[in-house]
VOPAGU-2260 file (C-alpha; in pm, 1 decimal, decimal comma):
REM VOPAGU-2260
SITE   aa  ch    i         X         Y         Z
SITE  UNK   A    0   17409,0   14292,8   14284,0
SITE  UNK   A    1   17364,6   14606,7   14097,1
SITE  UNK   A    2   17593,8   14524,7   13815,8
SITE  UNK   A    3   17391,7   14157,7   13785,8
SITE  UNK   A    4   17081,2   14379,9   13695,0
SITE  UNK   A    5   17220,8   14654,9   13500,0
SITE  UNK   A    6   17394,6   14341,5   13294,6
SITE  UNK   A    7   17030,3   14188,3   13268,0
SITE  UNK   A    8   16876,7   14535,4   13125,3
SITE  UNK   A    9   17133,8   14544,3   12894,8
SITE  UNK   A   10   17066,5   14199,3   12728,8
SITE  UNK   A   11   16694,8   14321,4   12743,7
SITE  UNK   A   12   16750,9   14609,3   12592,9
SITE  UNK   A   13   16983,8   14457,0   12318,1
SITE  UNK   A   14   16677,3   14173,9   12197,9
SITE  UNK   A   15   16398,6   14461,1   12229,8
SITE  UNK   A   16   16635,1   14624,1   12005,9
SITE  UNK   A   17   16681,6   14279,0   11781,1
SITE  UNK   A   18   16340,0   14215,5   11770,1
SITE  UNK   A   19   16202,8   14556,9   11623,2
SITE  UNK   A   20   16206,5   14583,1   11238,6
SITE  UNK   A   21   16278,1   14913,6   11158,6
SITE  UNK   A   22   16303,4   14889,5   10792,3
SITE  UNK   A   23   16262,5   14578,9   10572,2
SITE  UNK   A   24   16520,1   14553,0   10228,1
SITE  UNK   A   25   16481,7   14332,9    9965,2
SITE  UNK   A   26   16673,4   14088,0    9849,9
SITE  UNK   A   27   16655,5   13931,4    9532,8
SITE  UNK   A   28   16765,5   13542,8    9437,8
SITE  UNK   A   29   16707,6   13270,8    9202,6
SITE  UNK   A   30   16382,8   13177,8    9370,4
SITE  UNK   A   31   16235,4   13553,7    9342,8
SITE  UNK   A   32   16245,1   13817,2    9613,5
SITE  UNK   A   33   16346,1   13789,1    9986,1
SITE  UNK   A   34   16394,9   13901,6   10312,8
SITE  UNK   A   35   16671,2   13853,7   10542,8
SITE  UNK   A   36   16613,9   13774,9   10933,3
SITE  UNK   A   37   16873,6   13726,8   11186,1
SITE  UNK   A   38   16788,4   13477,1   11443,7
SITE  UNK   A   39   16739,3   13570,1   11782,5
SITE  UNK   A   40   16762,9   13381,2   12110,9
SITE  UNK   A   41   16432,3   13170,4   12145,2
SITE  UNK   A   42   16338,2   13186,8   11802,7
SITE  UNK   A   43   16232,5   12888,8   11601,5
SITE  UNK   A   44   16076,6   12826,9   11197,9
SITE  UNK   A   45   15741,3   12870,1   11379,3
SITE  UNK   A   46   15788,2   13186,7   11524,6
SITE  UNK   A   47   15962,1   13322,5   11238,1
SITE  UNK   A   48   15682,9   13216,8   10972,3
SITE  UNK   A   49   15422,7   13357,0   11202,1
SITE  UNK   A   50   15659,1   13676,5   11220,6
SITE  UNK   A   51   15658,2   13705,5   10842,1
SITE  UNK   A   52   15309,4   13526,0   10752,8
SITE  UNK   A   53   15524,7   13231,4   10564,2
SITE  UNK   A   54   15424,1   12892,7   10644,5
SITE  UNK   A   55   15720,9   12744,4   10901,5
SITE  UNK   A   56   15756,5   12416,1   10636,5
SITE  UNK   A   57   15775,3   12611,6   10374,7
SITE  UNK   A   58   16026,3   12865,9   10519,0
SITE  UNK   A   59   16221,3   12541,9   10625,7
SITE  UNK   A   60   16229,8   12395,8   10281,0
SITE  UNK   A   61   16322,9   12776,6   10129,9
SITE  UNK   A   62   16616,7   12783,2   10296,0
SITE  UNK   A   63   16690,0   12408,4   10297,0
SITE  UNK   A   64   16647,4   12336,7   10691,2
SITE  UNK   A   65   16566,8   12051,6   10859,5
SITE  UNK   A   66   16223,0   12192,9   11030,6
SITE  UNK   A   67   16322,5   11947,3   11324,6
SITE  UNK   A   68   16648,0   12074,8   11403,8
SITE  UNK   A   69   16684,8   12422,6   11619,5
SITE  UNK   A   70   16797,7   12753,7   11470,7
SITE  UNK   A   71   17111,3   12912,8   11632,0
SITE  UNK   A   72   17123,1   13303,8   11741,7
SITE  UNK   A   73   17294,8   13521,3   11455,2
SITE  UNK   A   74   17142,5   13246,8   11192,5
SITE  UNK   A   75   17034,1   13445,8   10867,0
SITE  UNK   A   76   16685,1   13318,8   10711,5
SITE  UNK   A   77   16575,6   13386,1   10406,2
SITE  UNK   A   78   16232,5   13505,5   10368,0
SITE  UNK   A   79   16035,7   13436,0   10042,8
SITE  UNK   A   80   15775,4   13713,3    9954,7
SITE  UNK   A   81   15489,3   13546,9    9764,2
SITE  UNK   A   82   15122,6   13662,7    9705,5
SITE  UNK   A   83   15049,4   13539,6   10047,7
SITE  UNK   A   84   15233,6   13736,0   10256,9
SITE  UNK   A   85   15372,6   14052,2   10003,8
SITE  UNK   A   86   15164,0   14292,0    9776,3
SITE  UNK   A   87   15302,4   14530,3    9488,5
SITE  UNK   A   88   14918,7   14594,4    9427,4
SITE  UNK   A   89   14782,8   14813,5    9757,3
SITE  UNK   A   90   14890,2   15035,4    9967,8
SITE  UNK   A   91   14890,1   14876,3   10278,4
SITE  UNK   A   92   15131,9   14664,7   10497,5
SITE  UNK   A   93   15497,7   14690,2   10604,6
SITE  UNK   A   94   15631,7   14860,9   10363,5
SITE  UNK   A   95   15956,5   14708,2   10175,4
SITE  UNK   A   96   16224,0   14900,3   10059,5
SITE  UNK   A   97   16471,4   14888,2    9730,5
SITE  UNK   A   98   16838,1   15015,1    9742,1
SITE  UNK   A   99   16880,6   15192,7    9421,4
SITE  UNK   A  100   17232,5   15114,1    9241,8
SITE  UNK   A  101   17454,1   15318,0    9012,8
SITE  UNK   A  102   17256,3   15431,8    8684,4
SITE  UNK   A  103   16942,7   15331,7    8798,0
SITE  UNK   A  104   16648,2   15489,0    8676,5
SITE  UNK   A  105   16296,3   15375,1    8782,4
SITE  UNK   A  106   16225,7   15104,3    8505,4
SITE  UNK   A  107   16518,4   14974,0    8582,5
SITE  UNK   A  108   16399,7   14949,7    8949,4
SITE  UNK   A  109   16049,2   14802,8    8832,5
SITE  UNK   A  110   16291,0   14530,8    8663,1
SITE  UNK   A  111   16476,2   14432,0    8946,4
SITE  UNK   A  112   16128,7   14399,5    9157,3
SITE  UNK   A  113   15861,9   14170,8    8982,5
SITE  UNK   A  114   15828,9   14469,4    8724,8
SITE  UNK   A  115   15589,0   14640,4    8986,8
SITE  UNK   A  116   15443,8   14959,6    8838,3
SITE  UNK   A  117   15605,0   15284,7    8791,5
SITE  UNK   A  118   15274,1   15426,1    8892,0
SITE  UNK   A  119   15248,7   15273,1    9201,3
SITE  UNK   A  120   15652,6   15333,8    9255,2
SITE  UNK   A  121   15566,2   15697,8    9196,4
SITE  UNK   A  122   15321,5   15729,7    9414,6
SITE  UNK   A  123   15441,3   15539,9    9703,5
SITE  UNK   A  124   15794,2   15755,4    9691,0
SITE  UNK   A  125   15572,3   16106,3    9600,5
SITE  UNK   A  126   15817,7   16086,7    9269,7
SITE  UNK   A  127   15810,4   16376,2    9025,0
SITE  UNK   A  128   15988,5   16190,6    8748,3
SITE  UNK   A  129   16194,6   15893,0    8693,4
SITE  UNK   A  130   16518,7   15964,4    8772,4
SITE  UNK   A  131   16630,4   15834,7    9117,8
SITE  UNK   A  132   16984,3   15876,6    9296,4
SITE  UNK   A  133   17248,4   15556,5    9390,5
SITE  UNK   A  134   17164,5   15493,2    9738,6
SITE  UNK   A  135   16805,2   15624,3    9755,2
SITE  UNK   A  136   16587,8   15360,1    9933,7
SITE  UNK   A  137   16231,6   15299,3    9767,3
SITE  UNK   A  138   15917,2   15163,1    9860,7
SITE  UNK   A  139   15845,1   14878,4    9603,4
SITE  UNK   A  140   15554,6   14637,6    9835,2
SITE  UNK   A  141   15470,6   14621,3   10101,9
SITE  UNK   A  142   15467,0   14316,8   10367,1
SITE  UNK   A  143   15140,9   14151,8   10466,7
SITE  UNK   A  144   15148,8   14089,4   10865,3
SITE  UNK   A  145   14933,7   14128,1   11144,3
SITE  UNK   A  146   15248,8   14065,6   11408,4
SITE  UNK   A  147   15262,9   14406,0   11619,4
SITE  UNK   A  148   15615,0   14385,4   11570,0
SITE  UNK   A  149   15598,7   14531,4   11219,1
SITE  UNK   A  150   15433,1   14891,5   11170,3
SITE  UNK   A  151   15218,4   14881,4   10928,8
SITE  UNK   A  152   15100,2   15157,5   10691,2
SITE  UNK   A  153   14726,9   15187,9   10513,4
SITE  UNK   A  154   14623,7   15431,8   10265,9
SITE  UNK   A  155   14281,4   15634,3   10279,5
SITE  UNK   A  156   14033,5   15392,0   10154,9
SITE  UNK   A  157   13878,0   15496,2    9829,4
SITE  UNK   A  158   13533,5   15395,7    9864,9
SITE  UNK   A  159   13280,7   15389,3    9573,7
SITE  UNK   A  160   13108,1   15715,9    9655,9
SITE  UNK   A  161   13352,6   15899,5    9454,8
SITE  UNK   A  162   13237,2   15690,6    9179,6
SITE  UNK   A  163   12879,5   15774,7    9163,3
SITE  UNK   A  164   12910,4   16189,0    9252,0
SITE  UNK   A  165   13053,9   16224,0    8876,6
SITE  UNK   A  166   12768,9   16046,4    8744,9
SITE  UNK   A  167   12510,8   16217,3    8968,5
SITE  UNK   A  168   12625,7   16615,4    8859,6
SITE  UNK   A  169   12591,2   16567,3    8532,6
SITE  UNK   A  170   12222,5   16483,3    8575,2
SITE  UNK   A  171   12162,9   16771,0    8825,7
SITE  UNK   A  172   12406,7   17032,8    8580,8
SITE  UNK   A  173   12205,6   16900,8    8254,4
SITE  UNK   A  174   11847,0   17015,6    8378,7
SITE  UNK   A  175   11957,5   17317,4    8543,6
SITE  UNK   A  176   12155,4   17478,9    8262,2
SITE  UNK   A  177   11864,0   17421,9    8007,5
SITE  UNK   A  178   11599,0   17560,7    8166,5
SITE  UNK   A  179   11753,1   17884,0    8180,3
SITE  UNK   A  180   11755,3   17953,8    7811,1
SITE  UNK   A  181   11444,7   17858,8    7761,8
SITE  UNK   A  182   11204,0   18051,2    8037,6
SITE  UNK   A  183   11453,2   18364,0    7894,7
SITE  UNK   A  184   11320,6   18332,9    7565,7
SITE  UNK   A  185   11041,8   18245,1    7558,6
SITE  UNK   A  186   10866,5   18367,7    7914,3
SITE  UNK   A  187   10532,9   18459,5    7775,7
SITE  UNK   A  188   10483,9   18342,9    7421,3
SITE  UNK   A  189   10517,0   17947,2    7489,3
SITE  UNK   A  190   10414,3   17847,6    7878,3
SITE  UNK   A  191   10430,4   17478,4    7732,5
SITE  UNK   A  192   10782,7   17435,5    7742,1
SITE  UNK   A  193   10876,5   17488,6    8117,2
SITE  UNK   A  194   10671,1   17189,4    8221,9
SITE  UNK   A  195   10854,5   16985,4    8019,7
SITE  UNK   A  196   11179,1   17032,7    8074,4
SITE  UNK   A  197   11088,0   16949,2    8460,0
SITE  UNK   A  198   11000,0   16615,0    8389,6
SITE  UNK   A  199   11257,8   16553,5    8194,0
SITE  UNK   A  200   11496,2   16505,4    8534,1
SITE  UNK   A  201   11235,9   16268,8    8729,4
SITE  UNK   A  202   11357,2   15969,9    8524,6
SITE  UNK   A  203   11732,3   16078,3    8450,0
SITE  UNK   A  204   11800,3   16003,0    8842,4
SITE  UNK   A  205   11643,1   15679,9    8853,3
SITE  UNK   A  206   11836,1   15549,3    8543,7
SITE  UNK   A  207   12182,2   15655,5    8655,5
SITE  UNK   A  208   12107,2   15533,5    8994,4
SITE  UNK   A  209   11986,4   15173,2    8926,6
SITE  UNK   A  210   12314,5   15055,7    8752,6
SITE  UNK   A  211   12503,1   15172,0    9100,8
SITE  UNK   A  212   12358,8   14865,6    9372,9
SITE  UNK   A  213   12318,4   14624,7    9103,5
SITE  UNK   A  214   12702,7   14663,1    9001,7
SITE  UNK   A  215   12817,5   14625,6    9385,3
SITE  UNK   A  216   12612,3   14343,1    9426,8
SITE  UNK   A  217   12821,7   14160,3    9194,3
SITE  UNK   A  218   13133,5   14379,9    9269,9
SITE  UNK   A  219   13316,5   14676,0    9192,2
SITE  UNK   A  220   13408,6   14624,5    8812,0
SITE  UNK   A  221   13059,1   14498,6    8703,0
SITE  UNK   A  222   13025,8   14807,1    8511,4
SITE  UNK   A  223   13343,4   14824,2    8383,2
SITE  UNK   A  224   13311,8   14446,0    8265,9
SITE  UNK   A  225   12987,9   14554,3    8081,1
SITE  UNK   A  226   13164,2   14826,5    7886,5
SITE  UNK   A  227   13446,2   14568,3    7806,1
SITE  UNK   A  228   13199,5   14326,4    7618,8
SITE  UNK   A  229   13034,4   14618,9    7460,2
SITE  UNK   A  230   13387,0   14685,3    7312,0
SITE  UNK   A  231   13512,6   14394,7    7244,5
SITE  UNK   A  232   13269,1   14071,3    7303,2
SITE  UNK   A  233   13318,9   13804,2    7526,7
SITE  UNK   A  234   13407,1   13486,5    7335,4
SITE  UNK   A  235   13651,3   13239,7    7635,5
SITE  UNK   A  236   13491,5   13103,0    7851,5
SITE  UNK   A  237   13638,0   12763,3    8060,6
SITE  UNK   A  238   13606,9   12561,5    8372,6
SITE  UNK   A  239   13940,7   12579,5    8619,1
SITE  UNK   A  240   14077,1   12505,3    8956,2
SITE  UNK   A  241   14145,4   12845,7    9191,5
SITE  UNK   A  242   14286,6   12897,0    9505,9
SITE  UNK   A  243   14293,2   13139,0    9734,3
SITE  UNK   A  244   14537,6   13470,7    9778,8
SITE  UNK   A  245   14454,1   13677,1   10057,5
SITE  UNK   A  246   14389,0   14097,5   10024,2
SITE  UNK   A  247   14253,1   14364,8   10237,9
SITE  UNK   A  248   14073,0   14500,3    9897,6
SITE  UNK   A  249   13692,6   14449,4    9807,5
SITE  UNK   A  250   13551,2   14401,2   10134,7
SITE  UNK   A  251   13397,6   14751,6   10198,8
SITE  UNK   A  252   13407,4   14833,2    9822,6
SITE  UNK   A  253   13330,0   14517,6    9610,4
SITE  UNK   A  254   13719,1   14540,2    9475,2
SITE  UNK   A  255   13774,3   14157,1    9370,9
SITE  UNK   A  256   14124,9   14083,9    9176,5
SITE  UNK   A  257   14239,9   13762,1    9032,2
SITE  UNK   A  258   14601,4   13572,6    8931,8
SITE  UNK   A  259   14587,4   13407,8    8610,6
SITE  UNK   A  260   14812,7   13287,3    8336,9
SITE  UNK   A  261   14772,2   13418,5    7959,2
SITE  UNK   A  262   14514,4   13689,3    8064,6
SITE  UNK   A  263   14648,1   14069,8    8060,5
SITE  UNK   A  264   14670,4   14210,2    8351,5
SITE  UNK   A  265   14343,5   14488,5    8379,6
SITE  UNK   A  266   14104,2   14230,8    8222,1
SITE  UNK   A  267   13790,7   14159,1    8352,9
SITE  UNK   A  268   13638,5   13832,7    8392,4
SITE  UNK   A  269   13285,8   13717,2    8533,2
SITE  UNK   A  270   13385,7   13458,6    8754,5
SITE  UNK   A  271   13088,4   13204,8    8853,8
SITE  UNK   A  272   13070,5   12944,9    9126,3
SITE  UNK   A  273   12867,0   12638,0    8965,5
SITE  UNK   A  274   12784,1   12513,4    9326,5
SITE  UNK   A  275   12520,6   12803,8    9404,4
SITE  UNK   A  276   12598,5   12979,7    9044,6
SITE  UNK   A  277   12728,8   13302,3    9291,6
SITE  UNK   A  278   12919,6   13594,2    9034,2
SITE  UNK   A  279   13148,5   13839,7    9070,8
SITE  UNK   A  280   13356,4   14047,5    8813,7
SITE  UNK   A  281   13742,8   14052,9    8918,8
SITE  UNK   A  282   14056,9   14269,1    8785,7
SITE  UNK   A  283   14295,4   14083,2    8672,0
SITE  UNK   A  284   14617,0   14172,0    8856,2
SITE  UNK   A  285   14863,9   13956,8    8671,9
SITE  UNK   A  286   15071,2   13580,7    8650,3
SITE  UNK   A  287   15122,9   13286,6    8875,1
SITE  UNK   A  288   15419,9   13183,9    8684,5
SITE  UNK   A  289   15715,0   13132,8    8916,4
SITE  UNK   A  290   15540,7   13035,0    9223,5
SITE  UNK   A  291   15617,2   12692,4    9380,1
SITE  UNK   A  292   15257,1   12728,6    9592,1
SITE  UNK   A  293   15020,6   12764,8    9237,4
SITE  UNK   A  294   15112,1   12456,2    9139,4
SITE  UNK   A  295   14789,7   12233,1    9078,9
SITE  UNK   A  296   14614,3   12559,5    9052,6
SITE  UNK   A  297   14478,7   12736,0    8735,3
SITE  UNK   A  298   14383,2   13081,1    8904,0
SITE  UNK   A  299   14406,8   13237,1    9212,4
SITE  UNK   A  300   14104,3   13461,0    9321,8
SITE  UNK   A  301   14143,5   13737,2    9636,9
SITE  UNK   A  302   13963,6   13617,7    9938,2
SITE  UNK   A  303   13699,5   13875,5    9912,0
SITE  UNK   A  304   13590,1   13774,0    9628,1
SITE  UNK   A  305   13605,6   13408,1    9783,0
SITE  UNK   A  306   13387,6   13497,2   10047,2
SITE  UNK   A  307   13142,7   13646,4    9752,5
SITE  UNK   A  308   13119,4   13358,8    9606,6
SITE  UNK   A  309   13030,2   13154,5    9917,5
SITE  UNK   A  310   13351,8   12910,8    9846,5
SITE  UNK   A  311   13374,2   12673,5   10117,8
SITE  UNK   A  312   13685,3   12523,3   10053,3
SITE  UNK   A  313   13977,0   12753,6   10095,1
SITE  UNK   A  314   14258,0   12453,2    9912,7
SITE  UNK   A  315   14131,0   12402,6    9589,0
SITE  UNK   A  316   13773,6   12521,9    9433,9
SITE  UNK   A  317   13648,3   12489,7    9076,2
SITE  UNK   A  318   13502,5   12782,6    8912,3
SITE  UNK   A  319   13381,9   12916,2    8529,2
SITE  UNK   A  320   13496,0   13194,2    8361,1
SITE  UNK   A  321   13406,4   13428,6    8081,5
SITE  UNK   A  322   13586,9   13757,3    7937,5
């Protein structure tokens, strides 16, 4: 009786084992980037896509499996990583690791992994330069899950406050260096001057605080979209289908990002929903090119800035743009 139930721990302990994912490497294909999952006893496509957020027909057509027929234990599947369900953009997620190969240096790594920053490679591995050693496992994205079975990893948010303190010193510093000087030099031959120079700050703080709520109304990069057409002025401006891509960014700080086609990456766009004529300004992060899931699409838009827009229809949406 006692070796029946120390031979049931053991298979317990052997799937508890199975079913924790320590550490996630990529893989990379002729479809893109993957993962690689080992089937365990009870396990179906279902499961597994739920495991991986990947949509069970899709995984089934990925790896070119009848959705209706059973998986057997020890079965490798390939998981895709797409926008849904993988991010080279934030710092948040499972995070998904690179084996570096002989003569490797870090833009040779960025290659090899949908050309993913060297900033962000940097500061995900705390590099100090760009040479990297064979064998040296790297954080290049991170997996987008809420199954408990993955740890997942978030950053310190950086919320907009940080923003605003550099534009609020200057204001305080300006008055408070000037009116030095002038009470020293002039204490008793001109009185005239001193009330001046403390009116001057009464209106300084309500300029350079105005721009700050009406910029987060519309979202994050409203200023920096306004500084973009003062540069260079906005002259495209079309009608297109979006979808959906889904982000943890821009709902506590009005961060909104876009996928688009033909647009360089960093641009920002006004984006306007001609149902309620709703606008945000959105990042753009880079191309759909590739991706079996944009088809019918022209731009995908996060779902922050979705919900910002009061889109209703999370398939297929029409919006206008302008940059």
């Amino acid at each position: 009786m006692k070796k029946f139930f120390l031979f049931i721990f053991m298979i317990a302990l052997v799937f508890f084992a199975n079913a924790q994912t320590t550490e996630l490497m990529v893989k990379k294909g002729n479809s893109g980037l993957y993962l690689e999952h080992k089937v365990i006893a009870k396990e179906g496509m279902y499961s597994i896509g739920r495991l991986y957020n990947v949509h069970p027909k899709f995984l089934a057509a990925y790896n070119k499996i009848d959705p209706n027929k059973g998986l057997n234990i020890g079965q490798v599947i390939h998981i895709p990583l797409t926008d849904t369900n993988f991010s080279q953009q934030i710092y948040m997620g499972t995070p998904v690791y690179y084996k570096v190969g002989a003569n490797e240096g870090l833009l040779k790594v960025s290659s090899q992994n949908n050309k993913v920053t060297l900033a962000n490679l940097r500061e995900w591995n705390n590099l100090a330069s760009d040479k990297v050693s064979a064998g040296t496992r790297l954080v290049i994205g991170f997996l987008i899950t809420k199954d408990p079975a993955f740890v997942t990893v978030k950053a310190p948010e950086i919320k907009s406050e940080p923003v605003f303190k550099p534009e609020e010193k200057p204001v305080v510093n300006e008055p408070v260096t000037t009116p030095p000087p002038a009470v020293s030099e002039e204490k008793k031959e001109e009185p005239a001057p001193p009330p001046v120079i403390k009116e001057e700050p009464k209106p300084a703080p309500v300029i350079r605080q105005d721009p700050g709520p009406a910029d987060l109304s519309n979202g994050y990069f409203k200023a920096s979209f306004d500084q973009q057409v003062r540069t260079s002025p906005a002259s495209k401006s079309a009608t297109v289908t979006s979808g959906i891509f889904k982000t943890t960014s821009g709902w506590q700080d009005g961060k909104y990002y876009l996928l688009a086609d033909g647009v360089a990456p960093g641009t920002i766009v006004k984006i306007v929903n001609p149902d309620n004529n709703k606008t945000v300004y959105a990042k753009v992060l880079g191309e759909m090119n590739g991706i079996r899931q944009n088809q019918g699409l022209d731009i995908r838009i996060s779902n922050a800035a979705a919900s910002a827009l009061q889109v209703t229809d999370e398939e297929k949406f029409v919006v206008k743009l302008n940059y």
